[in-house]
VMD Tcl script that draws the C-alpha trace (Angstrom):
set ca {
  {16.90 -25.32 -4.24}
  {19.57 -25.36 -7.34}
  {22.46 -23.41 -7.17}
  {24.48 -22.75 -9.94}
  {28.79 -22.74 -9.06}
  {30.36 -19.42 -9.48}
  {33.31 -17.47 -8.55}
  {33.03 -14.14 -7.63}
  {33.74 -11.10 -10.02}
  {33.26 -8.06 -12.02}
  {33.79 -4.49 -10.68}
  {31.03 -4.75 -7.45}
  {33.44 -7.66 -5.95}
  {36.79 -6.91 -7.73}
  {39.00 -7.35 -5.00}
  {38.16 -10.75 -2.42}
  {37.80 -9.91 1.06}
  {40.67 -9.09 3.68}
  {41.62 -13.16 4.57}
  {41.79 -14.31 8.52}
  {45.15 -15.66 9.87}
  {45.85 -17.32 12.93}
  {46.47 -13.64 14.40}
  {43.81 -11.96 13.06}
  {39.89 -12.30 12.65}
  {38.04 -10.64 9.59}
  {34.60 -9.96 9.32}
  {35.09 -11.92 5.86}
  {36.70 -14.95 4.58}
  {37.18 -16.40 1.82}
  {36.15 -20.07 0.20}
  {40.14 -20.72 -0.63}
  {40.82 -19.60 3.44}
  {38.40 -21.72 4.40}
  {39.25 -24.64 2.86}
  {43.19 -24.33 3.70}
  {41.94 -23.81 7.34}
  {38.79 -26.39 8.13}
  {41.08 -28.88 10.28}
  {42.60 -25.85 12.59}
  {41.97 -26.28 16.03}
  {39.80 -23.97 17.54}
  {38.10 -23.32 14.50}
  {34.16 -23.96 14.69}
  {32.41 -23.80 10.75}
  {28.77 -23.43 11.23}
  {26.36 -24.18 8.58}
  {23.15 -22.06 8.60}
  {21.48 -23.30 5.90}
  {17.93 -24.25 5.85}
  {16.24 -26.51 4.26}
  {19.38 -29.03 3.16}
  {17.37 -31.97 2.57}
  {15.00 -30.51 0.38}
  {17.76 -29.95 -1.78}
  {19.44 -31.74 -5.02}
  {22.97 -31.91 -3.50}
  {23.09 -35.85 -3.26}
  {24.44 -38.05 -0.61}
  {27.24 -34.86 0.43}
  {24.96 -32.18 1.43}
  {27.27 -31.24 4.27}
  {30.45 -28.95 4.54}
  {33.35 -31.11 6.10}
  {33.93 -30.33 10.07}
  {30.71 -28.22 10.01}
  {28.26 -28.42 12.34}
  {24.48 -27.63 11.62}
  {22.13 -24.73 12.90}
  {20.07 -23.76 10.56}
  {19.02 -19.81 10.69}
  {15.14 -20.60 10.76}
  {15.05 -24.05 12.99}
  {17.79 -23.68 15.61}
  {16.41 -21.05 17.69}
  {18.56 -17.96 16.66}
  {15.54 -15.95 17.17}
  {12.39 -16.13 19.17}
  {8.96 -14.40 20.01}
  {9.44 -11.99 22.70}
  {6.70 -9.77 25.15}
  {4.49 -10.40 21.17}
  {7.82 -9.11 19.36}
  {8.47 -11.86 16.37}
  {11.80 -12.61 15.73}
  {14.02 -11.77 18.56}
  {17.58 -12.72 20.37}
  {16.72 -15.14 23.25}
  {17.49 -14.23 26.94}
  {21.01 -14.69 27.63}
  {21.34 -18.14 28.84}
  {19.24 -19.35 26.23}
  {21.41 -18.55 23.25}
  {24.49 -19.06 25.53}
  {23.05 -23.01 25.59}
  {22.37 -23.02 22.14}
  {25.78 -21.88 20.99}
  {27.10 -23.81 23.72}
  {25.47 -26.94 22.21}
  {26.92 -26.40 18.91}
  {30.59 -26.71 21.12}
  {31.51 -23.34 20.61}
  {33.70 -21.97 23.52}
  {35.00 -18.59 24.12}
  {38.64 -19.34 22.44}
  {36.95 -20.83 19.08}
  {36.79 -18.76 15.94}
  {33.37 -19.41 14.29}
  {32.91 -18.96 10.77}
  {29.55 -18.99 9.36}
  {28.20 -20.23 5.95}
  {25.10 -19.04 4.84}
  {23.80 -20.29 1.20}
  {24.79 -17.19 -0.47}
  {21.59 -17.32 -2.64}
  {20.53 -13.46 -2.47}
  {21.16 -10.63 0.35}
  {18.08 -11.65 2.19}
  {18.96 -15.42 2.82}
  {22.65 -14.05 3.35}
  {21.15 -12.07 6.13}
  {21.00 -15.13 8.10}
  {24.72 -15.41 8.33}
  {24.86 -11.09 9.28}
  {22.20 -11.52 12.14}
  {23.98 -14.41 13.20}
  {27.49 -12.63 13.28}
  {25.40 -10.31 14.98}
  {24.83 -12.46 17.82}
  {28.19 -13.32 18.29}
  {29.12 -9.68 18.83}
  {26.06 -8.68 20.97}
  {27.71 -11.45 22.97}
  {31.08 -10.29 23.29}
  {32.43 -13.08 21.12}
  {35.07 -11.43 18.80}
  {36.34 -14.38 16.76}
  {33.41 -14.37 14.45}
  {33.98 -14.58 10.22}
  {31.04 -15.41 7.55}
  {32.12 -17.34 4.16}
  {31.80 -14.80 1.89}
  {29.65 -16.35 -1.04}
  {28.22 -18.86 1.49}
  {28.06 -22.07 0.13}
  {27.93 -21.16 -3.39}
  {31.18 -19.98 -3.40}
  {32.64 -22.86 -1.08}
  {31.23 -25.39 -3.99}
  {32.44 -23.35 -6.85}
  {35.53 -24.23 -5.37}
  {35.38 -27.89 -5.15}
  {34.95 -27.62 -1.11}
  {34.88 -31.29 1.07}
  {31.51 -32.17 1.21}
  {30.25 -35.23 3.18}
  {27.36 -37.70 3.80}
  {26.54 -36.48 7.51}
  {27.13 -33.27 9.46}
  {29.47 -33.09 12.00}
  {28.51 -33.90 15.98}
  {29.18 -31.31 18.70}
  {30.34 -32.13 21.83}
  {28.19 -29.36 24.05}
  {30.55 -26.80 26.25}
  {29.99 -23.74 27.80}
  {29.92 -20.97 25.69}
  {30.65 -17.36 28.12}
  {29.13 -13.86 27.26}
  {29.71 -10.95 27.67}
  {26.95 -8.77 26.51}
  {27.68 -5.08 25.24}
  {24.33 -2.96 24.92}
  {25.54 -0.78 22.87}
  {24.97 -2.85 20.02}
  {21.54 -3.43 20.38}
  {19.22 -0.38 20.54}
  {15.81 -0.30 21.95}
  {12.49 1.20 21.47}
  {14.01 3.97 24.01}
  {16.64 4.53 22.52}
  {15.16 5.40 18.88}
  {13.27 7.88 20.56}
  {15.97 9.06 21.97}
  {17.11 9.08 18.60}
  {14.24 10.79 17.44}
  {14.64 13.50 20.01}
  {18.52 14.27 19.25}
  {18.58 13.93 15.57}
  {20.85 10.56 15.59}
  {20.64 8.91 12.09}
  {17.93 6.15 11.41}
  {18.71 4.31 8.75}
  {16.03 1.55 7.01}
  {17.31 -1.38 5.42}
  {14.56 -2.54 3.99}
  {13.35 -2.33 0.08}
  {12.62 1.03 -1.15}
  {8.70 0.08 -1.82}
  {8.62 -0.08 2.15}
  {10.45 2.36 3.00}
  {8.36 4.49 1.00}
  {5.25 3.00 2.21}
  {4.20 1.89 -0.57}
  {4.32 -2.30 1.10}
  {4.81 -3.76 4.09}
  {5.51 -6.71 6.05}
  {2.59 -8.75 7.30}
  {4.18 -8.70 10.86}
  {4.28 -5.15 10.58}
  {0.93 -3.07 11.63}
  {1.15 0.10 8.92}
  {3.29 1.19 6.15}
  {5.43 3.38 6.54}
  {8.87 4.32 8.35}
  {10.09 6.16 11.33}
  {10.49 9.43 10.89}
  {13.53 11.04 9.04}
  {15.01 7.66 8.46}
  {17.36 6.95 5.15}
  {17.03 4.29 2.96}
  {20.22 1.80 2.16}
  {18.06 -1.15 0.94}
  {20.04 -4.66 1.93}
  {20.15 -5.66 -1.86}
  {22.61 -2.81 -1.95}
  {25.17 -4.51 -0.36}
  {25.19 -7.97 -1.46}
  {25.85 -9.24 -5.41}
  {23.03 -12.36 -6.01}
  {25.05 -12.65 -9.24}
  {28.62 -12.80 -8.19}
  {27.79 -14.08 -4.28}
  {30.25 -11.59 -2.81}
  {29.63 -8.82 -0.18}
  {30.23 -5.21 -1.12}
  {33.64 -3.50 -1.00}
  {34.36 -1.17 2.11}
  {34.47 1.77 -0.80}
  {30.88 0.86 -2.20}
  {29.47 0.69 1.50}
  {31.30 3.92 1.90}
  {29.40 5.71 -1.56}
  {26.47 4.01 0.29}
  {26.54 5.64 3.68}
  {27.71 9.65 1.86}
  {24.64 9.26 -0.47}
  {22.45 9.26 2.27}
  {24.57 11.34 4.02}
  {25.58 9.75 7.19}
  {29.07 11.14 7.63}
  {32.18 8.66 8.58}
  {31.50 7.15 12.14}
  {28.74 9.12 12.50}
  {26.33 7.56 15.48}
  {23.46 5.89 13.70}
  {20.56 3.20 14.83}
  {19.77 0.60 11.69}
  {16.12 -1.01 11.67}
  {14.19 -3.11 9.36}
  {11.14 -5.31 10.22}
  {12.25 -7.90 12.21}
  {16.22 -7.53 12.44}
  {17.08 -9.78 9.99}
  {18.14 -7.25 6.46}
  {19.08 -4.53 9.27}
  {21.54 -6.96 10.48}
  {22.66 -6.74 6.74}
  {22.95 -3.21 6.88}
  {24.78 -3.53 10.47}
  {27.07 -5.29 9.18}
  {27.99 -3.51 5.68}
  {28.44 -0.43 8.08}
  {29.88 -1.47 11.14}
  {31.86 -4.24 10.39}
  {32.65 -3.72 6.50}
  {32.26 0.28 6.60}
  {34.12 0.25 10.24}
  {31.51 2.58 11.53}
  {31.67 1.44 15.07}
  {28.96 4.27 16.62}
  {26.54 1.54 14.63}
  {23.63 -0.27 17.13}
  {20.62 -2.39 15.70}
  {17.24 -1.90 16.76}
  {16.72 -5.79 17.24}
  {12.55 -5.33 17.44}
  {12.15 -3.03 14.10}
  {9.42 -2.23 12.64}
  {7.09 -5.24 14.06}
  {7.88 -2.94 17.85}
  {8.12 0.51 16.83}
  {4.52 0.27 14.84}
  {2.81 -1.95 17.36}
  {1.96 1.12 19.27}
  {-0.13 3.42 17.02}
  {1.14 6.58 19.38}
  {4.52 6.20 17.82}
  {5.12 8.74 14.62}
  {5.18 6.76 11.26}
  {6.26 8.44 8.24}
}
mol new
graphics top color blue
foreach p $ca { graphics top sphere $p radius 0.5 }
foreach p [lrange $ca 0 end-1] q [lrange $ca 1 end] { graphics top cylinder $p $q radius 0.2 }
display resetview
């Protein structure tokens, strides 16, 4: 993988994301933050990225004080009851945080490569986690690693060792929706919104985990490239995520279930509403597509 340095610009990322003090956590941070903050205490950088070896970065493929876990290897997500791609039981992915020697007081801030909006979905269903969780202190690198490099960011030879610790949760439900509940949803008119391309939303493709084309009925479309610049490698402002959610009409903190195929670009759109938008009334359906379609007596669009 090549990636070219940049620094974010141009109208879609104009302004750089809100930056994290010692008082405050921000869904965003920035390369220049992180890099004035890497040594703080109680700050936990974890790199996501798969596939660094395969790289050309040299002998200083790592980000200093990081530790490693990438998105596809370290277990994030797992087959459940023949559902690809889920979060683990709890005290499975309390362990594997754990054994990265996160704690509950540590602020975690999580670097994805910044390549495109799909690959930065790593670092949004990852956030995601964190939250299900009950773990607050949670940032990603806006950019990922491109823009940490554009800026001439410590890199090292090896990545850093954790020291395993217990890592407490404290689940809330409300962020994860079930098959249940998007019935439910179904039944009461909540908003179901599809972050997936437009050509599957429409039906017109389809994931191979995924058993038809097709969506759930009376879903809206914000397609996860939406929301993320490849060019620039900067999340969307809270005003474009805002233009996003009015053009397909899902009023300000309007209750609304995202879904995709897997949870990985609804995560994406999860996080450009809830945590970006500030849409808080905003749960993921964690099993998608690859659940809802599984059983040929649910509708499909």
């Amino acid at each position: 993988m090549r990636l070219a340095p940049l620094i974010a610009a141009a109208a879609f990322v104009a302004a750089a994301p809100v930056m994290a003090n010692a008082q405050e956590v921000t869904p965003l941070v920035t390369a220049e933050w992180l890099q004035a903050h890497a040594g703080d205490e109680n700050l936990v950088i974890v790199d996501i990225r798969d596939n660094i070896a395969d790289t050309d970065l040299g002998d200083l493929p790592y980000i200093a004080n990081a530790v490693v876990a990438p998105y596809a290897a370290y277990g994030w997500r797992t087959e459940v009851d023949g559902v690809p791609a889920q979060i683990p039981g709890d005290e499975e992915i309390a362990a594997l945080i754990g054994g990265l020697g996160i704690d509950g007081d540590d602020h975690v801030v999580i670097v994805p490569w910044g390549t495109d909006s799909s690959e930065f979905g790593g670092a949004t269903r990852v956030y995601w986690t964190f939250k299900y969780l009950g773990h607050d202190a949670v940032s990603i690198l806006d950019g990922g690693w491109r823009q940490y490099d554009a800026l001439g960011g410590e890199r090292v030879a090896e990545a850093a060792v954790p020291v395993a610790t217990t890592f407490p949760i404290n689940v809330r439900p409300e962020l994860r929706a079930t098959t249940p509940d998007v019935e439910a949803a179904l039944a009461d008119g909540t908003a179901l919104i599809d972050g997936r391309p437009e050509e599957q939303f429409l039906g017109q493709s389809k994931s191979p985990v995924v058993r038809i084309e097709g969506t759930i009925p009376g879903s809206r479309n914000i397609p996860h490239s939406a929301v993320y610049s490849a060019d620039y490698a900067s999340f969307a402002l809270p005003e474009t995520v805002a233009a996003l959610a009015q053009g397909v009409g899902l009023g300000e903190n309007e209750k609304n279930i995202v879904f995709c195929n897997t949870g990985h670009w609804a995560s994406i759109a999860w996080f450009a509403l809830s945590e970006v938008g500030g849409n808080k009334n905003t749960a993921m359906y964690d099993g998608s597509m690859a659940e809802w379609a599984a059983d040929p007596a649910r509708p499909i669009q």
